[in-house]
C-alpha positions in Angstrom: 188.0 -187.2 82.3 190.0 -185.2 84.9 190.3 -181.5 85.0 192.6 -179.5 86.7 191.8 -176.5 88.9 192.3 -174.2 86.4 190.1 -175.6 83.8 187.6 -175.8 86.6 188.0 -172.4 87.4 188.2 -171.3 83.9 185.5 -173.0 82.3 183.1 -173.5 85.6 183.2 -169.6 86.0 179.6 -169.1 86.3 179.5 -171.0 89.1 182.3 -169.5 90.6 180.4 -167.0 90.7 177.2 -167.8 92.1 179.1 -168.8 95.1 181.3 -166.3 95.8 177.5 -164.3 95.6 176.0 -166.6 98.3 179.1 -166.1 101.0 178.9 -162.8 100.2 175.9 -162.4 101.1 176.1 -164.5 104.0 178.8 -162.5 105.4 176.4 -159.2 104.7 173.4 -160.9 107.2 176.0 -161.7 109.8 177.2 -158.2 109.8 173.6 -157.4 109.7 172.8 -158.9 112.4 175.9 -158.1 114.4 175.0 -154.6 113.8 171.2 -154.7 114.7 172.7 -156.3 117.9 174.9 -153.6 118.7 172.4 -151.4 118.1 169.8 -152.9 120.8 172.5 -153.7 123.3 173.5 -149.5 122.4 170.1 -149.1 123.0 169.4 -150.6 126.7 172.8 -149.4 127.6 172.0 -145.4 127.0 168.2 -145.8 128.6 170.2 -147.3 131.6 172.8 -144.7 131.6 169.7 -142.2 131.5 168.1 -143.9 134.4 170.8 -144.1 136.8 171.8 -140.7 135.9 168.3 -139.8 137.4 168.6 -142.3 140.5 172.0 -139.9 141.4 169.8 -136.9 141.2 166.6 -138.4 142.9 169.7 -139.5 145.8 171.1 -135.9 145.9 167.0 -134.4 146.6 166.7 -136.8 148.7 170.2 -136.1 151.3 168.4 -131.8 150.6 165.0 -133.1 152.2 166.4 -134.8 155.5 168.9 -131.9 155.7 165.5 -129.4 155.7 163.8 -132.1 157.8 163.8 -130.4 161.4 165.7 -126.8 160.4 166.2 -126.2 164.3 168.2 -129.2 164.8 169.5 -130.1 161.2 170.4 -134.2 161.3 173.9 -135.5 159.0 171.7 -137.8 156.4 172.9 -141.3 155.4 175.9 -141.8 152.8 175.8 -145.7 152.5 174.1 -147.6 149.8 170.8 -147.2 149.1 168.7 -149.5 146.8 165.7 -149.0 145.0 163.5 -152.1 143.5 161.8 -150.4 140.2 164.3 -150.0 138.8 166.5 -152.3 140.2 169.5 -149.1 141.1 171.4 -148.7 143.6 173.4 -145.1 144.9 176.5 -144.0 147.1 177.4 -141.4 148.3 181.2 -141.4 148.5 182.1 -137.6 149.3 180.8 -134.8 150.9 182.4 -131.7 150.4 181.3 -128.6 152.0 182.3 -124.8 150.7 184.7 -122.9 152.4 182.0 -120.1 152.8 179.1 -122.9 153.8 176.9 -122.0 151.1 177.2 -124.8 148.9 178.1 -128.8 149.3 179.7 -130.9 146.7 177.8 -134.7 146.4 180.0 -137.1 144.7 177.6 -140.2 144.1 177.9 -143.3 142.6 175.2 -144.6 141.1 174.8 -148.8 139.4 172.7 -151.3 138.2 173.1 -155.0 138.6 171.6 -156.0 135.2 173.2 -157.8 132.7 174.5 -155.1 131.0 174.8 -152.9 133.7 176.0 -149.2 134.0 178.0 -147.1 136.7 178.3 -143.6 136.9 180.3 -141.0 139.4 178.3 -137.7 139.2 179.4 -134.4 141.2 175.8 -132.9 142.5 176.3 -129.5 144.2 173.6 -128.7 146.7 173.0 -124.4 147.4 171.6 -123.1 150.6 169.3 -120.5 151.0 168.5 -118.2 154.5 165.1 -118.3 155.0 163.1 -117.3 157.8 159.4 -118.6 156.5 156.9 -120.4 154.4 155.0 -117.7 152.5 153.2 -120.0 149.9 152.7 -123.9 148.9 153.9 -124.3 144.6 151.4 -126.2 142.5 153.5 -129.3 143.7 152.8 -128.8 147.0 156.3 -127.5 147.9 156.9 -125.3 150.1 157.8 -121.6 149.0 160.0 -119.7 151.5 161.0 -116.2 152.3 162.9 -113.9 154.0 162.8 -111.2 156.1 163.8 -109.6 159.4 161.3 -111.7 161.2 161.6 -114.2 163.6 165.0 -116.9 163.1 167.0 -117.6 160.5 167.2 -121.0 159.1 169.5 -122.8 156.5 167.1 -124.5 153.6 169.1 -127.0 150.9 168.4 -127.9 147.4 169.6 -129.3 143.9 167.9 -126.4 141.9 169.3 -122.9 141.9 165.9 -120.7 142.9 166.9 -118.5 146.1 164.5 -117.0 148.0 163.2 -113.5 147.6 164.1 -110.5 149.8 160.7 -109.4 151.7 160.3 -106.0 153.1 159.0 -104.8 156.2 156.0 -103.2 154.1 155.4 -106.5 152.2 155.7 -108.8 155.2 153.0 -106.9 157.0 150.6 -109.4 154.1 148.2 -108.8 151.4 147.2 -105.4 150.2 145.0 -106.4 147.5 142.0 -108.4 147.2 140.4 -110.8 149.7 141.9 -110.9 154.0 140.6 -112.6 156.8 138.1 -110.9 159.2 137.4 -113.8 161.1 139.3 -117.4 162.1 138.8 -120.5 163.8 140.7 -123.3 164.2 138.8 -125.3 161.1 137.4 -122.1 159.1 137.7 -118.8 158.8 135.7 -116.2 156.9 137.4 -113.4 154.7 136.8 -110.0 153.8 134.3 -110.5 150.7 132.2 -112.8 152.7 133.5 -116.0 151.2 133.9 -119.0 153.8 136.5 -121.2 153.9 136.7 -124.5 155.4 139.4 -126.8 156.0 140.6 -130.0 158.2 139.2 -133.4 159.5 136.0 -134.9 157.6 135.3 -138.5 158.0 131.9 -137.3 159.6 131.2 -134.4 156.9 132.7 -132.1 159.6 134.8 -129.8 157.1 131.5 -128.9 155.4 132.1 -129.6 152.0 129.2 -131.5 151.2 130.7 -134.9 151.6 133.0 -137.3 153.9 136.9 -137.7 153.2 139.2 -140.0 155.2 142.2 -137.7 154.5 142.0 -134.3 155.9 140.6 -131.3 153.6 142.3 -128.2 152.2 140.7 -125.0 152.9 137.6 -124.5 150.6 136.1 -121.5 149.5 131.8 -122.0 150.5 129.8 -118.5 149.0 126.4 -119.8 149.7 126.0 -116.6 151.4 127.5 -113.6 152.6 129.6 -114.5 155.9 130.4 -112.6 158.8 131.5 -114.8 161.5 132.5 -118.6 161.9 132.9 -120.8 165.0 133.8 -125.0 164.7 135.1 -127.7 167.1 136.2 -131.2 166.0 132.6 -132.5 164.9 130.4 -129.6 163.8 130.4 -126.1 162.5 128.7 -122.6 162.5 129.0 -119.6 160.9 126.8 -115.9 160.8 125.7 -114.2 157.4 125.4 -110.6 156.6 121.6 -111.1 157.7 122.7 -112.7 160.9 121.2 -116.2 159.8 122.6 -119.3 161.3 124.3 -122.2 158.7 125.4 -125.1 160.4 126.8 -128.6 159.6 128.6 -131.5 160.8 127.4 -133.7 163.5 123.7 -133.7 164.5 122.9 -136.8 166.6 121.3 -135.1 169.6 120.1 -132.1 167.1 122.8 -129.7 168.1 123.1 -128.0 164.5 119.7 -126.6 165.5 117.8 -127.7 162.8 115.1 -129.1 164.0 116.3 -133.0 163.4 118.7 -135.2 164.3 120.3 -135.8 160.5 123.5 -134.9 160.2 124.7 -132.7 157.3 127.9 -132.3 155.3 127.1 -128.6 154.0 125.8 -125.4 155.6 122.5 -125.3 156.0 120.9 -122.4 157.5 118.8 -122.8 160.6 115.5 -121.8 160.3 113.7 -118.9 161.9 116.3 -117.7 163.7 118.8 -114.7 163.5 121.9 -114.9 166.1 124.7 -112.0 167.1 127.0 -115.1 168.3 127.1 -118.6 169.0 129.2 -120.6 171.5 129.6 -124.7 170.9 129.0 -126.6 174.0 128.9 -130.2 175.2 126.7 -131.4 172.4 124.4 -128.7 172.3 124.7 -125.1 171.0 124.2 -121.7 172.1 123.0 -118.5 170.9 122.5 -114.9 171.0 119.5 -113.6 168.8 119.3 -110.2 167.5 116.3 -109.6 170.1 119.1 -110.3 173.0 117.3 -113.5 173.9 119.7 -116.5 175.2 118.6 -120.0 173.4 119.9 -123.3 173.2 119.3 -126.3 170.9 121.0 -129.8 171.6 121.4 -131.6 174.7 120.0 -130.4 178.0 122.5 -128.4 179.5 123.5 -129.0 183.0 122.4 -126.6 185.9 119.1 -125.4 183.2 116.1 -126.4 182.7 115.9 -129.8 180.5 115.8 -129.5 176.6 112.4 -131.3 175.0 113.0 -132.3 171.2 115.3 -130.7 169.0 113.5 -127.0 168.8 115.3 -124.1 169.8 114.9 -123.3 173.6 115.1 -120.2 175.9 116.9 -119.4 178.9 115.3 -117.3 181.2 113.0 -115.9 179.1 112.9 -111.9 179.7 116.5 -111.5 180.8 118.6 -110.4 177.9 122.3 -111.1 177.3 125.5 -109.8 175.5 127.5 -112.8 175.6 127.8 -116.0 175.9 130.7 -118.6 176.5 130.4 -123.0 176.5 133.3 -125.5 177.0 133.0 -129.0 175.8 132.9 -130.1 179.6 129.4 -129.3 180.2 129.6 -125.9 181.5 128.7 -122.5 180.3 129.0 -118.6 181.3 126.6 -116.2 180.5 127.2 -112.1 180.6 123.6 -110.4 180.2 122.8 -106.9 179.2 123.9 -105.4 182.6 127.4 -107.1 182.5 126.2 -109.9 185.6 128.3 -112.5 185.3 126.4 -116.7 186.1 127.6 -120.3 185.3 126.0 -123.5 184.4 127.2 -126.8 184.2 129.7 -129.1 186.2 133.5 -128.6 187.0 134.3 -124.5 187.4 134.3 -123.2 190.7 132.7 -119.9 190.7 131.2 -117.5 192.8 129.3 -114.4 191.8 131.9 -111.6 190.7 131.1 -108.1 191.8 132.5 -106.3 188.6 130.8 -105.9 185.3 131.7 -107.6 182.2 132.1 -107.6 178.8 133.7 -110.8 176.8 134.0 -114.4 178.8 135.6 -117.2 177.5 136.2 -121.0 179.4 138.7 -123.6 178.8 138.7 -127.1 179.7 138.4 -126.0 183.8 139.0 -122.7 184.2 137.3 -119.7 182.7 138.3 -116.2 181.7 136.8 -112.8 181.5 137.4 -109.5 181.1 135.4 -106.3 183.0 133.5 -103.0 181.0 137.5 -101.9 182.7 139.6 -103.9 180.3 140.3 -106.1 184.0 141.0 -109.8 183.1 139.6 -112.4 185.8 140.0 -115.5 185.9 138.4 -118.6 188.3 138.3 -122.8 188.1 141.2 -125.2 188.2 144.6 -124.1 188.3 146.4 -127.5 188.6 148.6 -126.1 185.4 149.1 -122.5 186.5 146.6 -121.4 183.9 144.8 -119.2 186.2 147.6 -116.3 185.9 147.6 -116.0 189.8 151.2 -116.6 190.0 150.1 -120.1 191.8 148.7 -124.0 190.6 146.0 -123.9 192.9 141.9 -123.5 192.2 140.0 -120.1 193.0 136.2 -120.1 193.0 135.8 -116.5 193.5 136.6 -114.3 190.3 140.1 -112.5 190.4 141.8 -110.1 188.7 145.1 -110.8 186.9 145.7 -107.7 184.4 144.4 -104.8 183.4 144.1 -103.3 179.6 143.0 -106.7 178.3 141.3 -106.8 174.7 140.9 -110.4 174.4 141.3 -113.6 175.9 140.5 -117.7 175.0 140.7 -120.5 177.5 142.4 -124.1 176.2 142.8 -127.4 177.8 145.1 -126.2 180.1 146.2 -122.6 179.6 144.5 -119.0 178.1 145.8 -116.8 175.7 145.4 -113.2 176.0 146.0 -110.3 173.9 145.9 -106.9 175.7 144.6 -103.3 174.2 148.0 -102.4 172.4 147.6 -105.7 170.2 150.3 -107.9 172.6 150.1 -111.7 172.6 150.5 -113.2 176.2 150.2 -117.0 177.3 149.9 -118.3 180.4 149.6 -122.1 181.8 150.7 -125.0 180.0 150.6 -125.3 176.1 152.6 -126.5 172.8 154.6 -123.6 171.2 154.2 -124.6 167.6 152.7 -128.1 166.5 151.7 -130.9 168.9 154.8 -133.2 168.7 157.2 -130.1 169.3 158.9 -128.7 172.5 156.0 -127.1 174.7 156.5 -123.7 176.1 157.7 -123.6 179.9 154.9 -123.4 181.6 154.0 -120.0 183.5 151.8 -119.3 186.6 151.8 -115.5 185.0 150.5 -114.3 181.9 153.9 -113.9 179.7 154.8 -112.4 176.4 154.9 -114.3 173.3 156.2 -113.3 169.5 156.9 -110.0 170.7 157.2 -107.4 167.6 154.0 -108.9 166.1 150.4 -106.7 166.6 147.5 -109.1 166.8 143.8 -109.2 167.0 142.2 -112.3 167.5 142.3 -115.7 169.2 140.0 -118.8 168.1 140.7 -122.0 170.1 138.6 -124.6 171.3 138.4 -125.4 175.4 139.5 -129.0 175.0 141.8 -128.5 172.3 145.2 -126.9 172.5 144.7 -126.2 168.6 144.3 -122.2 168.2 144.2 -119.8 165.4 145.8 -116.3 166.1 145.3 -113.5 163.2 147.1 -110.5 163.5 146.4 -106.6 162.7 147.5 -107.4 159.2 144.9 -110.2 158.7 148.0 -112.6 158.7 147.0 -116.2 160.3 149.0 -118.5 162.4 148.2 -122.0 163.4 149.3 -122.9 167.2 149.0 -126.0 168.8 147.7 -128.2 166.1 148.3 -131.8 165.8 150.1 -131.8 162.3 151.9 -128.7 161.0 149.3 -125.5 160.1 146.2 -125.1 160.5 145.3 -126.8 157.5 147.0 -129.8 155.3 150.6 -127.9 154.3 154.3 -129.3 153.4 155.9 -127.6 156.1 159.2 -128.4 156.8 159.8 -125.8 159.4 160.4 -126.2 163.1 157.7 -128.0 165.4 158.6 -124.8 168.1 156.7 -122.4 167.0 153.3 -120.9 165.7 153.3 -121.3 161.9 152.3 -118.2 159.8 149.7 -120.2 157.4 149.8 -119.0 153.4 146.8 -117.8 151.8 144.9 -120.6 150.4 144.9 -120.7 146.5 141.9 -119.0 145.2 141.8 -116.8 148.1 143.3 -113.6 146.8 145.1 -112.1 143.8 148.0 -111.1 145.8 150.1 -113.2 148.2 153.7 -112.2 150.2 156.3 -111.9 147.8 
């Protein structure tokens, strides 16, 4: 029997039915699906948008940094396209736009991806600069955190964020009024007013004193085994003086010149036993000393021009002569000032002869030595290949001679002394680097010549065959000089390589810091 359409339709209506259900609800998965597609494509695309977004702000940091690279001598950064590999982005920077007024540049950058379903954005960055004329703190980032005052030049810092930097005062500049300052520096340590001692610097031999080796170089570290009074370091080895006048020592002890009675070397302060010094001086692998009884000892090698060490104990030089102060230089030579103020040298390379003045202080660089009269005369004898005698010549003088008179301090290098005189003035005088090694060195001088004028210092620390030095001023302020990386301790310092760099206190080391 045949049936028509309609009867089809009329009496078949159940089934009819069921399969208009099933494309109906075919057609509701493929929109489904399409959907849940969408969605995940939706998805990628805003995470990617998100990301490159970032990769245009990471660009615009990034042109701020090499614009605050060298602040002296500020260099144009790149523009073209950069490329990262995780993730696969890539930026542009297609306009620079500077303010009318200079304070502010415009970034226009471009930023892509060549994935699938890649994204490009155009961003407008505006970079603000900021007058600054120091660091005065490292953030918990280990940014720098900069300042401004009436001191010293005036640089031009950039950056993305909008922080300025503060306003400092002449009263705040002149440093910390509250808790802990320094009261005495050297180049690798430095002890501050509550007795604490800090540590900082190289340690693949245990030289920083921390109580173990590092390969990278040490932040300063706060060490209260004891009450300290007084610190001296070189490259390998360290010292420092308690409130009791016991000796701690540590670093490196092959030929026993910790003076404790071994060879072993140690990584933390140890105090020496038996003995209780006024000073110490760090020679060519040995160690010298000043007890409280005035007696001159030395542990460590056999020092050239005295009698031969035996062991690792504690030997004395001339016994019955007393002494006030003592000098060494990593060349093998050493100066010695007893109680009368008599002037003799030991050891190879200085020539000298006997002085008929009376002194006080003596210090000796890498060939020359320094010392200053009961006066306030500074002399100076040795090698003056470098002009760092201060007698207005290069050549040597055996014979002790006067270059200046109302002298309070003084501290050989390498190849040049600096000197600060009774009214707290900082002179320089031979050949040395003016900030950081790497930077411009200051002209060298055949006479002692001023340097940072304006600022009232105290103390130098400095090492006879290292131009590294630590200066502190009459505010307990300290300033790393001629140091192989920036500071005299691990810092992000972005500053010019020209000049001595104010350190910041290290964290831990005070409640107050400049504002």
């Amino acid at each position: 029997m045949n049936l028509s359409p309609k009867t089809v339709l009329t009496e078949k209506k159940g089934i009819a039915e069921a399969l208009g259900a099933v494309m109906i609800g075919m057609i509701i998965l493929v929109a489904a699906g399409v959907v849940v597609g969408n969605f995940a494509i939706l998805s990628k695309q805003a995470s990617e948008l998100t990301s490159v977004t970032q990769e245009i702000t990471n660009r615009a940091e990034l042109y701020a940094s090499q614009l605050n690279t060298d602040l002296l001598h500020p260099q144009v950064p790149p523009t073209d396209r950069e490329c990262s590999v995780t993730p696969p982005m890539c930026t542009t920077i297609l306009s620079v736009t500077p303010s009318s007024d200079g304070t502010s540049t415009v970034l226009r950058i471009q930023g892509d991806t060549a994935a699938t379903l890649g994204q490009s954005v155009t961003k407008d960055v505006t970079l603000v600069s900021s007058q600054v004329t120091h660091v005065t703190a490292i953030d918990a980032n280990g940014n720098n955190v900069w300042a401004r005052s009436n001191e010293g030049l005036v640089y031009t810092t950039w950056g993305v964020a909008s922080g300025k930097p503060s306003d400092v005062t002449p009263d705040e500049l002149a440093g910390p009024t509250a808790g802990a300052t320094w009261v005495s520096t050297d180049d690798r340590a430095g002890v501050d007013s509550t007795g604490a001692l800090w540590v900082w610097g190289a340690n693949d031999i245990g030289q920083a004193g921390i109580g173990s080796t590092s390969a990278t170089p040490v932040a300063p570290q706060k060490i209260t085994t004891a009450t300290f009074r007084s610190v001296v370091t070189d490259d390998s080895r360290g010292y420092a003086i308690d409130s009791s006048f016991n000796a701690w020592a540590w670093g490196k002890n092959d030929q026993g010149q910790l003076g404790l009675g071994n060879a072993n070397a140690v990584t933390a302060p140890t105090k020496i036993p038996g003995m209780r010094f006024m000073s110490l001086a760090i020679g060519k692998n040995n160690v010298f000393g000043i007890t409280t009884a005035g007696d001159l000892v030395v542990a460590g090698a056999s020092q050239a021009g005295l009698p031969a060490n035996s062991g690792y104990a504690w030997q004395t030089i001339n016994p019955g002569t007393k002494y006030k102060a003592i000098a060494a230089s990593p060349t093998g030579a050493v100066a010695m000032i007893d109680a009368a103020g008599n002037l003799t040298m030991a050891g190879n390379g200085y020539p000298f002869g006997s002085p008929s003045a009376h002194f006080t202080s003596v210090s000796l660089g890498g060939s020359a030595g320094y010392a200053i009269s009961d006066a306030g005369v500074l002399y100076s004898w040795g090698t003056g290949t470098n002009g760092q005698l201060g007698q207005g010549a290069t050549t040597s003088i055996a014979q002790p001679t006067q270059i200046m008179a109302g002298v309070a301090k003084v501290q050989g290098g390498p190849t040049s002394a600096l000197v600060i005189d009774d009214q707290g003035g900082l002179y320089y005088v031979g050949k040395t680097p003016s900030g950081y090694v790497g930077g411009t060195d200051l002209p060298q001088v055949n006479t002692l010549t001023k340097l940072m004028s304006g600022i009232t210092f105290s103390s130098i620390a400095a090492e006879g065959d290292s131009t590294a030095a630590a200066l502190r001023d009459s505010s307990s302020n300290v300033y790393g000089m001629g140091t192989v990386t920036p500071g005299l301790w691990p810092i992000n310092y972005q500053g010019p390589a020209n000049q001595p760099i104010r350190m910041p206190v290290p964290g831990g080391f005070s409640s107050f810091t400049w504002k």
